[in-house]
C-alpha positions as CSV (number, residue, x, y, z in Angstrom):
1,X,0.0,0.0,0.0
2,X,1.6,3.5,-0.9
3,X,2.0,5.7,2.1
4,X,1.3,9.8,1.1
5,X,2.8,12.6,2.8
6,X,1.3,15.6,2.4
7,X,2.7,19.2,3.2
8,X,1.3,20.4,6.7
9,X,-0.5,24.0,6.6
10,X,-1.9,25.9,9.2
11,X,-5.4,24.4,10.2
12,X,-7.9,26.7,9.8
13,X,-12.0,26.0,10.0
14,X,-14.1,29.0,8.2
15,X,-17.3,29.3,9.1
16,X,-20.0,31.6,7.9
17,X,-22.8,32.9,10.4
18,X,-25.9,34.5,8.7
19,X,-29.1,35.1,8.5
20,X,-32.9,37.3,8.5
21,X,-33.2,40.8,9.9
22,X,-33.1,40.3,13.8
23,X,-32.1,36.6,13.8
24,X,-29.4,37.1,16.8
25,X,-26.5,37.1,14.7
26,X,-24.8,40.1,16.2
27,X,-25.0,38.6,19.8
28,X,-24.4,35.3,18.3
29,X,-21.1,36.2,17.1
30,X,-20.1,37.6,20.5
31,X,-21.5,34.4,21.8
32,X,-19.5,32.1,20.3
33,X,-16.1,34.1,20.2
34,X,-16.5,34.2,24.2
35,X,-17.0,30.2,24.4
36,X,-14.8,28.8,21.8
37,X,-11.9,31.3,23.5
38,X,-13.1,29.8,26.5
39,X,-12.3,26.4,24.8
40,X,-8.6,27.3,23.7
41,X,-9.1,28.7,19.8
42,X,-8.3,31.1,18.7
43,X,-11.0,33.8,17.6
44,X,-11.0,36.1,14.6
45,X,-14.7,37.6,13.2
46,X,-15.0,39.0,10.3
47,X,-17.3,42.2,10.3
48,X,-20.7,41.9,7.5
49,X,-19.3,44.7,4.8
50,X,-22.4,45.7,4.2
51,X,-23.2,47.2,7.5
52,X,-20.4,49.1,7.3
53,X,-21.0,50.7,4.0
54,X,-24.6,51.5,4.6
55,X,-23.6,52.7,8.8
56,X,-20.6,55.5,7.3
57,X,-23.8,57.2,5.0
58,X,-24.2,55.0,1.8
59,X,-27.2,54.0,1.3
60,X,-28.8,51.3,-2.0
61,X,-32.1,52.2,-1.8
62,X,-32.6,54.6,-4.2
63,X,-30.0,53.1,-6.9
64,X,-30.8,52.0,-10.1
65,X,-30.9,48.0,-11.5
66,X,-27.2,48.9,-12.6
67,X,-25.9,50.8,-9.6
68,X,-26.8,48.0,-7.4
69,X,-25.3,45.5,-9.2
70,X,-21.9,47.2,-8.8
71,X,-22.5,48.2,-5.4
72,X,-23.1,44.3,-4.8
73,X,-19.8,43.6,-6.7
74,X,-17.9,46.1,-4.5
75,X,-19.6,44.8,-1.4
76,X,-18.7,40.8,-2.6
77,X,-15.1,41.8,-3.6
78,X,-14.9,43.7,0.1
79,X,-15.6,40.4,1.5
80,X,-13.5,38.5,-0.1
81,X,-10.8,40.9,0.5
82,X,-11.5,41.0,4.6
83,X,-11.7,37.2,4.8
84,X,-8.3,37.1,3.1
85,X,-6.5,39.2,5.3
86,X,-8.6,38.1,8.5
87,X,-7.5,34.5,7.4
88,X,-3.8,35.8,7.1
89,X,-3.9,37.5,10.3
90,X,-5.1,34.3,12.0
91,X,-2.6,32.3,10.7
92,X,-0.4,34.3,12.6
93,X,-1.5,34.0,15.8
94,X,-0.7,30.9,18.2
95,X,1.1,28.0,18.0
96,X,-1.9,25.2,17.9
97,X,-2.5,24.6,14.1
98,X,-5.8,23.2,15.2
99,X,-7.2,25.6,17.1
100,X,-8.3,28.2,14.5
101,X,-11.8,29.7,13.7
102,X,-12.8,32.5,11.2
103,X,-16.2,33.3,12.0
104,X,-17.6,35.1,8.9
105,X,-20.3,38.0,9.9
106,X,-22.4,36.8,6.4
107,X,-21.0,34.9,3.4
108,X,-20.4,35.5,0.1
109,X,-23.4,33.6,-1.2
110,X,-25.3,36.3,0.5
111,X,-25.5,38.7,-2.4
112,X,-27.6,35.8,-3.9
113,X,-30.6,37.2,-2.1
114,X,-30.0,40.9,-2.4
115,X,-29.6,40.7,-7.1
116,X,-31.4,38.7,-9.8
117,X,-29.8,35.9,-11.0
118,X,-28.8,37.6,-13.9
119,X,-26.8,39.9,-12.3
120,X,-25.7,37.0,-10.3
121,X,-24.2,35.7,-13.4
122,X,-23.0,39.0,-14.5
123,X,-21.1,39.7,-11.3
124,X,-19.8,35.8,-11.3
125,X,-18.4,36.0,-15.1
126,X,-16.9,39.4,-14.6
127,X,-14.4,37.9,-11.4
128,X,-14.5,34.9,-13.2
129,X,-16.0,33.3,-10.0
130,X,-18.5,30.0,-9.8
131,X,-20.6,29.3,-6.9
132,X,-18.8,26.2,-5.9
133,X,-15.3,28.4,-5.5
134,X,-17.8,30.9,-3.4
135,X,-19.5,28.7,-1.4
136,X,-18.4,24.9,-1.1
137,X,-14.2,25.6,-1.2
138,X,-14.6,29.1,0.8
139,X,-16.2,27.6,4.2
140,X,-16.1,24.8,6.2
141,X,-19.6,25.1,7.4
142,X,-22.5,27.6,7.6
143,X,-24.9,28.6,10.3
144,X,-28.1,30.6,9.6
145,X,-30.5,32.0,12.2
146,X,-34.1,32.3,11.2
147,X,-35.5,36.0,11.8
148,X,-37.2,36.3,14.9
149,X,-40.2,37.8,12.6
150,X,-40.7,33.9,12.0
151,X,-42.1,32.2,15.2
152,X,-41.0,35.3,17.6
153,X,-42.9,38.4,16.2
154,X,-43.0,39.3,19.4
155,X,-39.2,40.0,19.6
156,X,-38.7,41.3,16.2
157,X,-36.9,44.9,16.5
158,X,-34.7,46.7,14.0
159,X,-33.6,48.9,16.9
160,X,-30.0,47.5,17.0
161,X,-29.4,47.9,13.7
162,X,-29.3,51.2,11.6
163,X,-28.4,49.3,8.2
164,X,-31.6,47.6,8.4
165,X,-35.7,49.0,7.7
166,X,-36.8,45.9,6.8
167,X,-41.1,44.8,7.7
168,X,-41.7,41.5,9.3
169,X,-43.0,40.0,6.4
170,X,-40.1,41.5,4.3
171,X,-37.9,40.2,6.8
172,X,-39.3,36.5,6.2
173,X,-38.9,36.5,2.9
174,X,-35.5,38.0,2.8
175,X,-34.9,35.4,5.5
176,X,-35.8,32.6,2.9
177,X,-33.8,34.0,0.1
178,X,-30.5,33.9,2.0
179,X,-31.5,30.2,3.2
180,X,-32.0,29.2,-0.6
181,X,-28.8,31.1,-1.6
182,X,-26.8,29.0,0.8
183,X,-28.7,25.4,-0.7
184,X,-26.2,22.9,-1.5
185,X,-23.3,23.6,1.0
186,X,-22.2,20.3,2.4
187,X,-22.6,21.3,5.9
188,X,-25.2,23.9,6.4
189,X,-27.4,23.9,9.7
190,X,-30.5,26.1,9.9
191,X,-31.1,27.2,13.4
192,X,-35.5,28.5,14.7
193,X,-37.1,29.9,16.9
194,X,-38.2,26.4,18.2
195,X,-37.2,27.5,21.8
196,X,-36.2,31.0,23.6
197,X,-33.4,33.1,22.7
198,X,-31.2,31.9,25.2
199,X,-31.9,27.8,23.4
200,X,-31.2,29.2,20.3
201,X,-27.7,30.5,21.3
202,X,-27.0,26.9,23.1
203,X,-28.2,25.5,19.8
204,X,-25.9,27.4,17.5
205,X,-22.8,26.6,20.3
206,X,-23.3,22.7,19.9
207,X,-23.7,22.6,15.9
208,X,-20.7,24.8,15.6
209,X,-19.1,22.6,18.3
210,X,-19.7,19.5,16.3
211,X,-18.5,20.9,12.8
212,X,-15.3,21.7,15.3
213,X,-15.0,18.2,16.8
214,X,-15.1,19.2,20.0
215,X,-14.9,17.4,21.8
216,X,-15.3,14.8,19.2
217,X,-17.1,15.7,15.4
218,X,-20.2,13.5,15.7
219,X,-22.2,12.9,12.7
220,X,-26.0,12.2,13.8
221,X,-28.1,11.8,11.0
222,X,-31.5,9.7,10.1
223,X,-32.0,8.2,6.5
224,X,-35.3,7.3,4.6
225,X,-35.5,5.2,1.9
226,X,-37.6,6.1,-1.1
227,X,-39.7,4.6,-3.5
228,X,-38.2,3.0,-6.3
229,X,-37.4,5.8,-9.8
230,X,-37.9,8.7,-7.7
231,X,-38.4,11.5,-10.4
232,X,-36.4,15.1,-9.8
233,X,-39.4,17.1,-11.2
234,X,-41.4,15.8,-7.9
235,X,-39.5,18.3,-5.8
236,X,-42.2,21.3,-5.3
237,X,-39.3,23.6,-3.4
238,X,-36.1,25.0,-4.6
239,X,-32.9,23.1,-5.0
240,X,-29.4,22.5,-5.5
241,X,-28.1,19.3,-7.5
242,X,-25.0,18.2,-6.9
243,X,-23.3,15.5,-8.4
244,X,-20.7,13.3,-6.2
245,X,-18.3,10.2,-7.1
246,X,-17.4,8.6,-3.9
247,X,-14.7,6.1,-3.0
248,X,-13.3,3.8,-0.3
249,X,-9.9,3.1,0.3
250,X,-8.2,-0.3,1.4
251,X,-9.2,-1.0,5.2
252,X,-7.0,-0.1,8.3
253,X,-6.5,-2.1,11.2
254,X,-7.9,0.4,13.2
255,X,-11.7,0.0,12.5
256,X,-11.4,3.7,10.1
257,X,-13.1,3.3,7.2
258,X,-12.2,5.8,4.9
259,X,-13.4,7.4,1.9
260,X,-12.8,10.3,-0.9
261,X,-15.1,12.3,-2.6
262,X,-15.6,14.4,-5.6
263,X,-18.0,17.0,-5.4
264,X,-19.4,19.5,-8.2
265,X,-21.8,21.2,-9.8
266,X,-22.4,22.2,-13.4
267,X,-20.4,25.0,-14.7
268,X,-18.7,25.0,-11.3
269,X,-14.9,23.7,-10.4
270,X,-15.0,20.1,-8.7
271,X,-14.3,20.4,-5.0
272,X,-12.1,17.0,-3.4
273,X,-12.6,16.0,0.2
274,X,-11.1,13.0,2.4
275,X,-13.8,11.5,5.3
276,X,-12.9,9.2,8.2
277,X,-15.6,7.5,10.3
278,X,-15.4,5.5,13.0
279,X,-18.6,3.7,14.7
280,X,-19.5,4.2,18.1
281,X,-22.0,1.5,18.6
282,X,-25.1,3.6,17.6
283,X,-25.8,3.9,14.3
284,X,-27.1,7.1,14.3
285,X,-23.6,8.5,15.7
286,X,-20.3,8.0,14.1
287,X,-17.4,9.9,14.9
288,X,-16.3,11.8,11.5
289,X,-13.4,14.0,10.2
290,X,-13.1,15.8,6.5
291,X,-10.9,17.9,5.6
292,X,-10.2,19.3,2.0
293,X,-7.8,18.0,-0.4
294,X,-6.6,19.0,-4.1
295,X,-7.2,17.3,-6.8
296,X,-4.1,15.6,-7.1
297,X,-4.1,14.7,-3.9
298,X,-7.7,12.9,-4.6
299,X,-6.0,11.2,-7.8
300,X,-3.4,10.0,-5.5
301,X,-5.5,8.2,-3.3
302,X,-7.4,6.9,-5.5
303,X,-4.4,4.5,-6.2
304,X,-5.5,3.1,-2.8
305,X,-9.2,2.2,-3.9
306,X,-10.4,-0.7,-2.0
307,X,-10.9,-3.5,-4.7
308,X,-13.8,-5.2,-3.0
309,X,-15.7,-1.7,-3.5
310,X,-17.1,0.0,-6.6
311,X,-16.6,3.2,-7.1
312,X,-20.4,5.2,-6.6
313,X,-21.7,8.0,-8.6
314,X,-24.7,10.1,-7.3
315,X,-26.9,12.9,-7.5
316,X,-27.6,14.9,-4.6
317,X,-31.1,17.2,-4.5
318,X,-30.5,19.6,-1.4
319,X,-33.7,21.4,-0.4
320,X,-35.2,22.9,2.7
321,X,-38.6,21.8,4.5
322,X,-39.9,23.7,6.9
323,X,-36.9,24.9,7.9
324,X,-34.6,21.7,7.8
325,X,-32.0,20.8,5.2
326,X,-32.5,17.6,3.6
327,X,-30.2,15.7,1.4
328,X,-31.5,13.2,-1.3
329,X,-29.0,10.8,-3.3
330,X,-30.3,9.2,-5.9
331,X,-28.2,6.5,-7.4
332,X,-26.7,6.4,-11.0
333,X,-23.6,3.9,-10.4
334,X,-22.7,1.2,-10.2
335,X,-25.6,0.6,-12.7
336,X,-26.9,-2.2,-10.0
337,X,-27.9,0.6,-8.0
338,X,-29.7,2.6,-10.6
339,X,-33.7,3.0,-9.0
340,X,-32.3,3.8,-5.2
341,X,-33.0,6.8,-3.7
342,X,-31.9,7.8,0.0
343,X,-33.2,11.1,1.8
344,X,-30.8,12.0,4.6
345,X,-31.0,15.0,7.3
346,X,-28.2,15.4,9.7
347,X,-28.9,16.8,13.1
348,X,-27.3,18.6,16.1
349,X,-29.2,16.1,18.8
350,X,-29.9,12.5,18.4
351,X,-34.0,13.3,19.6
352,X,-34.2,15.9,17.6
353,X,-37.7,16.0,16.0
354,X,-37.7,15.5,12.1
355,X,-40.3,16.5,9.8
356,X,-40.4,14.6,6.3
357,X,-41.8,16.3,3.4
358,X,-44.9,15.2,2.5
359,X,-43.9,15.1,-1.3
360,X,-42.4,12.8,-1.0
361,X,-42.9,8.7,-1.1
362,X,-41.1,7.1,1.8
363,X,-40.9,3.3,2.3
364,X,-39.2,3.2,5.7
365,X,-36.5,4.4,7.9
366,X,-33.0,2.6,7.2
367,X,-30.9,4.8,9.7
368,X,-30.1,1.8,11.5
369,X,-29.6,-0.7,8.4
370,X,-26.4,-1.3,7.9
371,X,-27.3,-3.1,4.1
372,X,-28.1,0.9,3.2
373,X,-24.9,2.9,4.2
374,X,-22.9,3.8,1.5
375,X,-20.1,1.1,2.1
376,X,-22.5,-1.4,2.2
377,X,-24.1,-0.2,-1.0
378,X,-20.0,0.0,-2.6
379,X,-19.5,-3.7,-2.2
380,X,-19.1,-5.3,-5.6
381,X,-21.0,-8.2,-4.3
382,X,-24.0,-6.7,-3.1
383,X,-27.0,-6.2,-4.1
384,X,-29.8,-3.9,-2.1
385,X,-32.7,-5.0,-3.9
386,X,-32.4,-8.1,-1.9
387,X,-32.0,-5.8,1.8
């Protein structure tokens, strides 16, 4: 077996923290700087650019279709640029390459919700950018907070913040827009109004906690399996496809199983990860790392492909229902699997309660099938029409 050695850079999670008018995310940020510092990172927060523009005097309300989309380009570009040099800065602090967080005030998929998607495209082909550079490569893992005007009208204020003028039903559907523009991030975690403000806070610290492993990454999810031929045009809600070629490497002695994973969208570059997981016992947790990797890197490994294993191609539908992000693979290889179709949701507590959309045609729970997980489904000799 060929042993890799790859160079050692500093270890840095980015993570993105957005979100409606009023959602918390101002005392959010404060929130979690205090208790990850508490926790031995260290703590950089990127400030949301627009805030600052529209707080020193400019404001977009009054611009025309082409004004805004340059002041969205600007405002995009400023982010870019402060996330860079944020990043740089933290790289020099500390000695513990993995204890790093960048917590980005708003993301760059943001301006997704604030243009049409003509001028998305327009903005995108003039900085030669793609949404998978943007969104998927850029950030580890994104957090957004529902606006209070949905589920805590009561609390809903724009008192704290100038920049914003926004009604309570404007604010729900700007809230919605940001959500959609965010559809299709591997790890993104959509955080109500399901319990008080103080909840929502302890909430947020426990997903962000798990994408940080701390003090172990635990993967909790539930999977559903669907009818045979699910067809894409039954999905009544927005979504992002996604199309993924997954493979496992040759067994440790350990009890690791490993896997890597190609990941892209059309018109968009591929984005390459590695995944470790390790069973606890319960089949809804696993412990799991990813990190990134390049492209030869993932070419590299694939040298070390477990024979036993096919390599599986998928599409992946992500969508939101009522206010949860769902995942749904449907199968395309090996061509034995063609006809399968998996609906996944990961979650932040194992009792968290999960509503399924009713559009679509679920058979049963598999979570705790073992014949269904993905290196079951790999095995050259298997066959899950029989499971």
């Amino acid at each position: 077996m060929r042993t890799l050695k790859f160079k050692r850079a500093v270890a840095m999670k980015k993570l993105v923290l957005t979100g409606g008018p009023c959602s918390g995310k101002s005392t959010a940020i404060s929130f979690l700087r205090e208790k990850l510092s508490e926790q031995g990172f260290e703590v950089i927060c990127v400030p949301e650019v627009a805030t600052i523009v529209i707080g020193a005097g400019v404001s977009p309300a009054h611009l025309s279709l082409e004004d805004i989309l340059i002041f969205q380009e600007k405002i995009l570009k400023t982010q870019i640029h402060l996330e860079n040099m944020f990043a740089d800065f933290l790289k020099m602090r500390g000695n513990d390459d993995e204890k790093r967080v960048l917590i980005c005030d708003r993301g760059c998929m943001d301006v997704k919700a604030y243009v049409s998607s003509k001028q998305l495209r327009i903005i995108f082909k003039n900085n030669d950018w793609d949404k998978t550079s943007l969104r998927d490569q850029r950030y580890d893992a994104v957090f957004h907070l529902i606006t209070a005007a949905e589920g805590k009208e009561e609390f809903y204020t724009l008192e704290n913040n100038a920049a914003r003028s926004e009604t309570p039903e404007q604010a729900r559907k700007l809230d919605l827009k940001i959500r959609k523009a965010w559809l299709g991030h591997p790890h993104l975690r959509v955080v109500d109004n399901s319990t008080d403000f103080d909840g929502k806070l302890k909430r947020l610290l426990r997903s962000v906690q798990q994408s940080l492993g701390i003090p172990v990454s635990l993967e909790i999810e539930r999977k559903f399996l669907l009818a045979p031929w699910f067809l894409q045009k039954n999905i009544p809600v927005p979504y992002q496809e996604i199309i993924i070629e997954q493979c496992y490497l040759e067994k440790r002695g350990d009890g690791m199983t490993r896997r890597i994973r190609k990941r892209w969208q059309k018109h968009s570059d591929s984005v390459f990860y590695l995944t470790e997981k390790r069973s606890t016992g319960n089949a809804r947790v696993r412990v799991e790392t990813e990190k990134h990797i390049t492209a030869k890197q993932y070419q590299a490994l694939k040298q070390e492909a477990d024979q036993t294993r096919d390599i599986i191609g998928k599409q992946r539908l992500c969508f939101l229902w009522k206010n949860q992000y769902f995942e749904l693979d449907v199968f395309l290889e090996p061509e034995k699997l063609r006809g399968l179709s998996v609906l996944e949701i990961e979650l932040t507590e194992e009792n968290d309660k999960v509503e399924l959309p009713d559009f679509l045609k679920i058979q049963r729970e598999i979570t705790e099938d073992e014949s269904f997980s993905n290196s079951s489904l790999a095995r050259k000799d298997y066959d899950f029409k029989s499971a």
